[in-house]
N, C-alpha and C positions, 0 to 999 in steps of 0.2 A: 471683310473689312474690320480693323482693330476700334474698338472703339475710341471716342475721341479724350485726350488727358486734360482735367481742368485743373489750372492748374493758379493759385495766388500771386498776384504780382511779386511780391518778396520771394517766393521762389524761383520766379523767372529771372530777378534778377542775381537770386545765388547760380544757377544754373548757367547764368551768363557769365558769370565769375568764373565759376568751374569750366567753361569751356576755355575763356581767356588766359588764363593763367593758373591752372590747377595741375596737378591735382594740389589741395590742400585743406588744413586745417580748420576746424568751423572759427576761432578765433579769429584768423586771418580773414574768412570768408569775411567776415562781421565785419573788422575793419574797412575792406575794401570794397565792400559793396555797399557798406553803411546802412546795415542792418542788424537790428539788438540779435545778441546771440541766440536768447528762446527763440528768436522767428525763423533765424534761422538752424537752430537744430529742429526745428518743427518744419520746415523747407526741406532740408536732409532728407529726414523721414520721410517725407512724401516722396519725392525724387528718387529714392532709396525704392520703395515699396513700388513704383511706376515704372522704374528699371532704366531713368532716366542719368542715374549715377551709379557708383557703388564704393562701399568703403574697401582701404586698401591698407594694406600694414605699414606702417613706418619705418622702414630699416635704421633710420638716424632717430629715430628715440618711439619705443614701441607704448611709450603711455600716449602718444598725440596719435588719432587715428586719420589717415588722410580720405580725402573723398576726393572720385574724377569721373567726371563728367564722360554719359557717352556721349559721341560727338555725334553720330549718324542722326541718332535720335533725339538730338539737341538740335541739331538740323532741319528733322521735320517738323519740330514743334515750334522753333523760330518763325517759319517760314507760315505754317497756322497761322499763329498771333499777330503773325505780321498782316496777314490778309483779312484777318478780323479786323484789325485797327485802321483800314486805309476804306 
């Protein structure tokens, strides 16, 4: 059994971002999850390092780095949080 990921609410909700409409830019993230961009390149990195996402190359302009969500494992970790919170 893997151990369990803990994980900041700002990140869950970039995470949720990522799964709904990513992959994408942490600018973008920021906007649409409405959170500062530090938190979420500090969200990234974690998510990034958990194997919860990963960066991918930009074919339409390779200075923006895009980030996508894995889903399987966005999956189990929703469904966690979600059983924590009820």
């Amino acid at each position: 059994m893997q151990p369990a990921i803990r994980l900041p609410k700002s990140a869950l909700r970039v995470l949720q971002c990522l799964t709904k409409r990513g992959p994408l830019p942490p600018r973008i993230i920021s906007k649409e999850a409405n959170v500062p961009l530090r938190t979420v390149t500090f969200a990234l990195d974690r998510l990034v390092l958990t194997n919860l996402c990963e960066k991918v190359p930009n074919l339409g302009d390779m200075r923006l780095t895009l980030y996508v969500a894995n889903q399987e494992k966005a999956r189990a970790v929703f469904a966690r949080y979600d059983q924590l919170v009820k």
